[in-house]
C-alpha positions as CSV (number, residue, x, y, z in Angstrom):
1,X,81.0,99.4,112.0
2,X,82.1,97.0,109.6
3,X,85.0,95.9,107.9
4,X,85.5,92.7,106.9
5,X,85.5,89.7,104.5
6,X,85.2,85.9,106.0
7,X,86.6,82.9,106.1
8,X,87.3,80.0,104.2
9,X,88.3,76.3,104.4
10,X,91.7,75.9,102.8
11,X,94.2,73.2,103.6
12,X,96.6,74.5,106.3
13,X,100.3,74.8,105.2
14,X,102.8,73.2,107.3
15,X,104.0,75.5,110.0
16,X,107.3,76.0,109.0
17,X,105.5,77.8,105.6
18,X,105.1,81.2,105.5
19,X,104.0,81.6,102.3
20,X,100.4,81.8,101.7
21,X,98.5,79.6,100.0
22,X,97.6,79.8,96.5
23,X,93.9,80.8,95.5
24,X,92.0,79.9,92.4
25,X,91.1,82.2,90.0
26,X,87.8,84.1,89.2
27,X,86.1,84.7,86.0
28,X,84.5,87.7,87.0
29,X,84.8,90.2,89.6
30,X,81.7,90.1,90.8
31,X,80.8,86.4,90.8
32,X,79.9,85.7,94.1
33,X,77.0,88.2,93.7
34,X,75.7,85.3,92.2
35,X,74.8,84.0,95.5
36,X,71.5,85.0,96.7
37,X,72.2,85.1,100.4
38,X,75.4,87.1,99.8
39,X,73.5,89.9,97.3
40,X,71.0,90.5,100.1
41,X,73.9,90.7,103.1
42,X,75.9,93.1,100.3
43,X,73.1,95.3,99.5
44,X,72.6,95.8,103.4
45,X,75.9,96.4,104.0
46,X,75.7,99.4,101.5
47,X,73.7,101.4,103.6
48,X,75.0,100.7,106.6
49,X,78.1,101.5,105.8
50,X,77.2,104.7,103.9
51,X,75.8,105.5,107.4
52,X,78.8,104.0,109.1
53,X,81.2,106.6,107.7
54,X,78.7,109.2,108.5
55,X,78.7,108.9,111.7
56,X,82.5,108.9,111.8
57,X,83.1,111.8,110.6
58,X,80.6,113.5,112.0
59,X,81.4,112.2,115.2
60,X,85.4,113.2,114.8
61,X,83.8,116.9,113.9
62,X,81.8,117.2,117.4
63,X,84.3,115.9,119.7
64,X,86.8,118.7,117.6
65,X,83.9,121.6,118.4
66,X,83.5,120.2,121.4
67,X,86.9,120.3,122.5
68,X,88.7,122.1,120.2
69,X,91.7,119.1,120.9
70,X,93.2,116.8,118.4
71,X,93.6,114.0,121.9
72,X,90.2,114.2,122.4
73,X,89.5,112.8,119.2
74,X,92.1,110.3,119.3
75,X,90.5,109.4,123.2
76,X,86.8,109.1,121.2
77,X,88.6,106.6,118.8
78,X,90.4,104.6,121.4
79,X,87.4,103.8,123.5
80,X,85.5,102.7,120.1
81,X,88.3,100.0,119.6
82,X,89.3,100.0,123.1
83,X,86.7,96.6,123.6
84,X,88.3,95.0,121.0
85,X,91.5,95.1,122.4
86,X,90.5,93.5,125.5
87,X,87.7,91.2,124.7
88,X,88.7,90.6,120.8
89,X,89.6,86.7,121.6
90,X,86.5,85.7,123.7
91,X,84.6,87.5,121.0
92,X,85.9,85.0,118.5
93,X,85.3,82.4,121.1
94,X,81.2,83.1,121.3
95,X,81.6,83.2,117.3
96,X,82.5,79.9,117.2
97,X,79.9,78.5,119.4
98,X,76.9,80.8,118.3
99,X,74.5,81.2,115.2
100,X,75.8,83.3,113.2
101,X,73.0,85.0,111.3
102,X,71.3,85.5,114.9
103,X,74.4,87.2,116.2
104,X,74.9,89.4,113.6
105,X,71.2,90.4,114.2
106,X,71.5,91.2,118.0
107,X,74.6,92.9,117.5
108,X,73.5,95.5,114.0
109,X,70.0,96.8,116.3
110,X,72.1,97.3,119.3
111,X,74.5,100.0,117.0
112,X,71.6,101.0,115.4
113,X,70.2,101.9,119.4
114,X,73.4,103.8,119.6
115,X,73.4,105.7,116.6
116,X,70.0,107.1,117.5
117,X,70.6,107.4,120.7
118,X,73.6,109.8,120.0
119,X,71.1,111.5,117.2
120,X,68.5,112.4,120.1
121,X,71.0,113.8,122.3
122,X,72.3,116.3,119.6
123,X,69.6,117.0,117.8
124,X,68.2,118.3,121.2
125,X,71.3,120.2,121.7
126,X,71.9,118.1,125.1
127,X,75.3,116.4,123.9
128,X,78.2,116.7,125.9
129,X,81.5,115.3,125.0
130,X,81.2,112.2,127.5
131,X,78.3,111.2,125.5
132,X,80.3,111.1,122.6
133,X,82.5,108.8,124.4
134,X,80.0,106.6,125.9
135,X,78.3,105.6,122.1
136,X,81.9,105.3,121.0
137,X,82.3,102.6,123.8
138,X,78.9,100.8,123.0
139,X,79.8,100.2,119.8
140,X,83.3,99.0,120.1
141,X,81.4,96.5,122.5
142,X,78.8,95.1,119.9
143,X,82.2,95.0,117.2
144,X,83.7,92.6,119.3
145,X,81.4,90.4,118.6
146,X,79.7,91.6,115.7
147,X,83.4,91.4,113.2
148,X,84.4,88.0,113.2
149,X,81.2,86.8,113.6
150,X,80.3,89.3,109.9
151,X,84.1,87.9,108.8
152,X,82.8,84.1,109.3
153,X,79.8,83.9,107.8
154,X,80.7,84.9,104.5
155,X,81.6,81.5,104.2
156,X,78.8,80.7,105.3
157,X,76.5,82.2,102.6
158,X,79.1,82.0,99.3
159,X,81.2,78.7,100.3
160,X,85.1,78.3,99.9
161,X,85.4,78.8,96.0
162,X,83.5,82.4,96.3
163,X,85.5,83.4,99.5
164,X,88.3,85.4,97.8
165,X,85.9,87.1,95.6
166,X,83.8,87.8,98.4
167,X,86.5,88.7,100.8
168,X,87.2,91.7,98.3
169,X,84.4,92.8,97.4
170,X,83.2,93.1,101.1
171,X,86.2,95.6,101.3
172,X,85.4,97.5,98.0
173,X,81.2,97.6,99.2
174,X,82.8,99.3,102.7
175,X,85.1,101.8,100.4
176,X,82.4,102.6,98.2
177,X,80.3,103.8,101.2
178,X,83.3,105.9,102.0
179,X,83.1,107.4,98.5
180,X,79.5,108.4,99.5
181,X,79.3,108.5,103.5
182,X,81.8,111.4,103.9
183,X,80.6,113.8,101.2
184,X,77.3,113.4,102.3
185,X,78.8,114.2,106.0
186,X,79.8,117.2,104.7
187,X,77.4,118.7,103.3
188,X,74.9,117.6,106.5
189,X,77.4,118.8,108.9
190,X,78.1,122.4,107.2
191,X,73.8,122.2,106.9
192,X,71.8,120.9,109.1
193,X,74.3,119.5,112.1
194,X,75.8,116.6,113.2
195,X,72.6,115.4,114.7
196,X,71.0,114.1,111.4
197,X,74.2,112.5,110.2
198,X,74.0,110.1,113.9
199,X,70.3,109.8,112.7
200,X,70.7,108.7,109.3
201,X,73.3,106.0,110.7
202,X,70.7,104.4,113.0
203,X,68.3,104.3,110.6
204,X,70.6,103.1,107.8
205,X,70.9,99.4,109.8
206,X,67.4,98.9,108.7
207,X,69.1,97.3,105.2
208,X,71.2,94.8,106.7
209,X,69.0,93.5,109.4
210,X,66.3,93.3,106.9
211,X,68.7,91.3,104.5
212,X,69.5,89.1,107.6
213,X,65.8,87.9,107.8
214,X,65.3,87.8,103.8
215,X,68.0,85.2,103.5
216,X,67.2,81.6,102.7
217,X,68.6,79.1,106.0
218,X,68.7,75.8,103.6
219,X,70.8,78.0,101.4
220,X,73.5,78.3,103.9
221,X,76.7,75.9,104.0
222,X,76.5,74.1,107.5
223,X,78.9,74.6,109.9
224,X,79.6,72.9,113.0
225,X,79.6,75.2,115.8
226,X,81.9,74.6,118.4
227,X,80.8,73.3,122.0
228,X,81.4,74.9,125.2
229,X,84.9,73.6,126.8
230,X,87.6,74.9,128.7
231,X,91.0,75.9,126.9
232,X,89.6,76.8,123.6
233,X,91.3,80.4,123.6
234,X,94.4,79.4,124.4
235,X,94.4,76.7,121.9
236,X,93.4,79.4,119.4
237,X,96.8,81.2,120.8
238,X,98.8,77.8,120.2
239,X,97.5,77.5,117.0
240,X,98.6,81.0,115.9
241,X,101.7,80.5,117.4
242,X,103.2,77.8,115.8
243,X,102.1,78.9,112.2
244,X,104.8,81.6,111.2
245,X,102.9,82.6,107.8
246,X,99.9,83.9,110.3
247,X,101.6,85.4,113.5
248,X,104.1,87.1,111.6
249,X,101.4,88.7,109.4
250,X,99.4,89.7,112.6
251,X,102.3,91.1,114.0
252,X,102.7,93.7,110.6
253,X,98.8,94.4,110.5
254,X,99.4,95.1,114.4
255,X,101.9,97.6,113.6
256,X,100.6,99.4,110.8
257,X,97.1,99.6,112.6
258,X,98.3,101.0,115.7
259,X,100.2,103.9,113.9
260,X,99.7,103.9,110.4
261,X,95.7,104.2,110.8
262,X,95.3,107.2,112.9
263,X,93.4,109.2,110.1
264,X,90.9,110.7,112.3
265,X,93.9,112.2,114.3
266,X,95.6,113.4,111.5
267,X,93.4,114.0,109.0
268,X,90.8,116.3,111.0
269,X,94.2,118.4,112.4
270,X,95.6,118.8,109.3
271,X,92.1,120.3,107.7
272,X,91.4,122.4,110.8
273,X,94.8,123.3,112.1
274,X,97.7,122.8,108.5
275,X,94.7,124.6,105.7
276,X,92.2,126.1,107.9
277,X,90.3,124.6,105.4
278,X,87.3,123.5,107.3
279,X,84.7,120.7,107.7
280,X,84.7,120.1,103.5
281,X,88.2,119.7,103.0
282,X,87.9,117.0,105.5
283,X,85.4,115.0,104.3
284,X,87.3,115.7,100.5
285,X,90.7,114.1,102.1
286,X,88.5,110.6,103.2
287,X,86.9,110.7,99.8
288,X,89.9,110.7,98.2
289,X,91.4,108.2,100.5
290,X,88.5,106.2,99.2
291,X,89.1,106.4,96.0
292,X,92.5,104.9,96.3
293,X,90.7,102.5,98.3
294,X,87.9,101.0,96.4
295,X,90.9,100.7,93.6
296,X,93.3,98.7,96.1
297,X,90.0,96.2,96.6
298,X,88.6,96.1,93.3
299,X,92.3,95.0,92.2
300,X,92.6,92.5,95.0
301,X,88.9,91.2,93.4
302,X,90.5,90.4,90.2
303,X,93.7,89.2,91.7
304,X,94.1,85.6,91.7
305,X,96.2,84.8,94.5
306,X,97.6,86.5,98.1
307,X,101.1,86.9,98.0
308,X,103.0,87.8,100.8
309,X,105.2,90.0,98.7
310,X,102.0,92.2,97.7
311,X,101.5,92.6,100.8
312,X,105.2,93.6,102.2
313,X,105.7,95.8,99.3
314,X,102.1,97.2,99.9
315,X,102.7,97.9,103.8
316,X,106.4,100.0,102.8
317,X,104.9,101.9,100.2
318,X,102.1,103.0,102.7
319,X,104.3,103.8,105.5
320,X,106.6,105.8,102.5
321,X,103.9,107.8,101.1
322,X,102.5,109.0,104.4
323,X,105.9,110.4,105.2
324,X,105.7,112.3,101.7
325,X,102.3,113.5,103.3
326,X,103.6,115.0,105.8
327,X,106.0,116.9,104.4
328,X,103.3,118.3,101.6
329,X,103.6,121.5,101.7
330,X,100.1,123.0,100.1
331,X,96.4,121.9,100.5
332,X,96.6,120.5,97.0
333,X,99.3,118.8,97.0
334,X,98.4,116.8,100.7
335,X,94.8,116.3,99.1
336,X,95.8,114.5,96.2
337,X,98.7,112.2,98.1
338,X,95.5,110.3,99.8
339,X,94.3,108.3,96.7
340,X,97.7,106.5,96.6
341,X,97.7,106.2,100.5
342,X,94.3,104.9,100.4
343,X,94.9,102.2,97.6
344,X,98.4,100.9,99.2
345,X,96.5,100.8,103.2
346,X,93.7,99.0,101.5
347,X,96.1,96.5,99.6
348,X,97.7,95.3,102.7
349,X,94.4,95.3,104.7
350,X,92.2,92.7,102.0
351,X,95.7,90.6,101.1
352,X,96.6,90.4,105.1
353,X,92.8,89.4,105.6
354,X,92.7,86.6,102.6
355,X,95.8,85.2,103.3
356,X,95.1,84.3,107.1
357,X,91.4,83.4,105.9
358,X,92.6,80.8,103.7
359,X,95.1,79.5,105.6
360,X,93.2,79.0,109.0
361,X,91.9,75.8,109.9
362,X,88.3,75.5,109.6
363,X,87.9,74.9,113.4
364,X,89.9,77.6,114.4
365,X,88.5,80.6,112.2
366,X,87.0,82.3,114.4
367,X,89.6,82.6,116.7
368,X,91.9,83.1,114.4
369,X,89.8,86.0,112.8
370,X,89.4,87.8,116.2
371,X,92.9,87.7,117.1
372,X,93.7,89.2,113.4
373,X,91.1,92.2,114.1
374,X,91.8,92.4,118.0
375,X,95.3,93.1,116.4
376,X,94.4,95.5,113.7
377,X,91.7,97.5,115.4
378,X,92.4,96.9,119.1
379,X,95.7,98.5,118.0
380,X,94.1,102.1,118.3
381,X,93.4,102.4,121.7
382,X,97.2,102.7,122.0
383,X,98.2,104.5,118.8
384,X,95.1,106.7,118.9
385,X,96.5,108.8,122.2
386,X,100.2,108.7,121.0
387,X,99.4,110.1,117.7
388,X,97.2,113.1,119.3
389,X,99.7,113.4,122.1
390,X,102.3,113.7,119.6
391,X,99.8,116.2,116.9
392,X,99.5,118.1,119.7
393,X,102.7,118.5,121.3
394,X,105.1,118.8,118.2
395,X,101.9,119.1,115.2
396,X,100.6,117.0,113.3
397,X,103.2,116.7,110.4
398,X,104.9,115.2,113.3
399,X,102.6,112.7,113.8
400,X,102.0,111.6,111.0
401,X,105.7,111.2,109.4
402,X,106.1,108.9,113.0
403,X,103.8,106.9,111.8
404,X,104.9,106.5,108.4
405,X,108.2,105.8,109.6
406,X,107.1,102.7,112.2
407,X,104.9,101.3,109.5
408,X,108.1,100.8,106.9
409,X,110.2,99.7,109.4
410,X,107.7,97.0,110.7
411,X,107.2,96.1,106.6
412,X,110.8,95.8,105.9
413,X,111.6,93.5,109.5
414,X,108.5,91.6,108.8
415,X,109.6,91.4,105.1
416,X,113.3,89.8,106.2
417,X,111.9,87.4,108.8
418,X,109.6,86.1,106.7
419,X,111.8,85.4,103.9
420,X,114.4,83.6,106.2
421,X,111.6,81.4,107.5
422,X,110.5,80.6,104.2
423,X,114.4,79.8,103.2
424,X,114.4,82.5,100.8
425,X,117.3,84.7,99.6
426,X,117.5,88.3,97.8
427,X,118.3,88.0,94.0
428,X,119.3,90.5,92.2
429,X,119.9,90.3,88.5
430,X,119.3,91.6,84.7
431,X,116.5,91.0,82.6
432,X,116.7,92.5,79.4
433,X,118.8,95.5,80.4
434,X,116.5,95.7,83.2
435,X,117.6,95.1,87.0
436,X,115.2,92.7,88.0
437,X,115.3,92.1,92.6
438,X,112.9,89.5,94.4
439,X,112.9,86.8,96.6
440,X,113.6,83.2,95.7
441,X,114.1,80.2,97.5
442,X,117.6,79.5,98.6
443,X,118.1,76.3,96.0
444,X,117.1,78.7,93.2
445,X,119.7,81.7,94.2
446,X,122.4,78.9,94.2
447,X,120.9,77.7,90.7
448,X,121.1,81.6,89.5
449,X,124.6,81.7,90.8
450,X,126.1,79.0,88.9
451,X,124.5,80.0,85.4
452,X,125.5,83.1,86.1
């Protein structure tokens, strides 16, 4: 599994300042490719991920024939991310005090062991639906450790002024895959079986652990490792805690992960139970949703800064448009709504991710970064079950338009705090016959006022 840019040194605001801080711009979107270390990590993660997304949907698909329940997918992604809500903050604590490069090597054969593990047992026709569960388990237990630990050594291999660049990219390389991984899932599912689809996954981490040993060590920036002490979670929990600009933004992720994300709920009901559409129109509604993707993070390459009002407007328009999905009342209609769903989940994901990244203090980044994806993806084993419960009991329009609705709401709350924290006010004026509403700070409004 991977998602996930890194980390980068950045001098912390004060805590009474949510707004993030500002990053330097690139001339190129691709110029941390520069970076010999990173193109051999990227290149890797192109494969794997290609066979990442594979296995995802073709895993979703079998629980489905399995089962023939829209829970029992949701239960196969809960205990996937079920680990990381659990054991998410010691991860980030053995991130800290390991190796990174050897971590990240342990943890890519052991999902690779799982992905052809599962392949053996379908391919042989012995696969039962607890199997399923058990593979989906392993590898939420290797993501614990394996995502911050992928997260913080980006910074390790392109260095602070290549982090924002790299950040993005990382999430445009794992969309691109998704451009790729789910057509391909298709056409292997509707073919051959789900078996060679869990087999080409497995194989497929063959690129990234190779990259791992390719890379140059005395190219690396050096990073001290923490030591073994007591405490050092819950000062990662202090820390978080007293900075508004990053709890607040955990606390939206949190929201919008738990019941905005639940795509292998929705999506796989709405192709097998809305369209009777089948396996095809499946995999088309995650490419699309790529699409939009890979859009939202090649933007967020080229953008020069993480504001916090990109990502509030981002997390509202989400929320809105998957209401509108719901409600779509053909297969065409529903089909072309996940491009702009894609692009605006994607925008809030890389500008939520960059903007705690460059605000974390070096020493904490680990912890920090597991707490932010402990958040984010831990945040399934709960919304996961409610949104099949709910797709099941009262369909999935249902479903999804609930979590559409609790993804605005948390944008907009999030949205109001923030700006009272940062002192700022709603203004709301002309501009060449235009009305022109954002947030300013509260000296400005009063300056506004009295021109006005």
């Amino acid at each position: 599994m991977s998602t996930g840019p890194g980390a980068a040194s950045a001098p912390a605001p004060t805590p009474t300042t949510p707004a993030s801080p500002p990053l330097s711009r690139k001339s190129s979107m691709f110029s941390s490719l520069k970076v010999r270390n990173y193109r051999l990590f990227f290149m890797g993660q192109v494969v794997s991920n290609i066979g990442t997304w594979m296995q995802r949907i073709a895993q979703d698909w079998l629980v489905l024939s399995l089962t023939g329940s829209a829970t029992a997918v949701g239960v196969t992604t809960a205990l996937q991310f079920l680990p990381m809500l659990f054991l998410g903050l010691y991860g980030g604590v053995l991130v800290d005090r390991l190796p990174r490069r050897r971590t990240l090597l342990f943890t890519q054969t052991s999902m690779a062991a799982t992905g052809i593990a599962l392949a053996a047992l379908t391919l042989s026709g012995h696969v039962q639906v607890w199997h399923v569960y058990l593979a989906a388990f392993a590898v939420g237990l290797a993501t614990v450790v394996d995502n911050p630990a992928r997260q913080s050594f980006v910074s390790e291999m392109v260095g602070p002024d290549q982090l924002q660049n790299a950040v993005s990219l990382n999430s445009a390389n794992f969309q691109s895959a998704r451009l790729v991984g789910p057509a391909v899932a298709g056409l292997m599912i509707t073919g051959v079986g789900t078996g060679w689809a869990f087999l080409f996954n497995g194989l497929s981490f063959v690129a990234p652990i190779a990259g791992l040993l390719l890379m140059r060590a005395r190219e690396l920036c050096v990073v001290e490792r923490a030591p073994r002490g007591k405490g050092q979670l819950r000062e990662g929990l202090r820390y978080v805690a007293g900075r508004p600009d990053l709890i607040w933004t955990i606390v939206l992720v949190g929201f919008i992960g738990t019941f905005g994300f639940n795509f292998p709920v929705y999506l796989s009901a709405f192709a097998d139970d809305v369209f009777h559409a089948g396996a095809g129109s499946y995999s088309l509604f995650n490419t699309l949703m790529a699409v939009g993707s890979l859009a939202g993070a090649l933007l967020a390459a080229r953008r020069g800064t993480a504001r916090m009002r990109v990502l509030i407007a981002a997390a509202v328009a989400f929320g809105a448009m998957e209401i509108v999905a719901a409600t779509a009342p053909s297969l065409w209609l529903f089909t072309l709504l996940m491009a702009p769903i894609g692009m605006f989940g994607m925008t809030v994901n890389v500008t939520a991710n960059t903007s705690i990244q460059m605000a974390t203090d070096p020493a904490m980044r680990g912890r920090v970064m597991a707490l932010y994806m402990m958040v984010f993806l831990g945040g399934s084993p709960i919304g996961a079950p409610i949104a099949g419960w709910i797709t099941d009991a009262y369909g999935v329009r249902a479903g999804l338009a609930v979590g559409g609705a609790i993804a605005t709401a948390a944008a907009v709350s999030i949205g109001v705090i923030l700006a009272r924290v940062g002192g700022l006010r709603l203004s709301v004026g002309w501009n060449r016959g235009h009305p022109v509403v954002r947030f300013v700070p509260r000296e400005r409004r009063e300056e506004l006022a009295a021109a006005a």
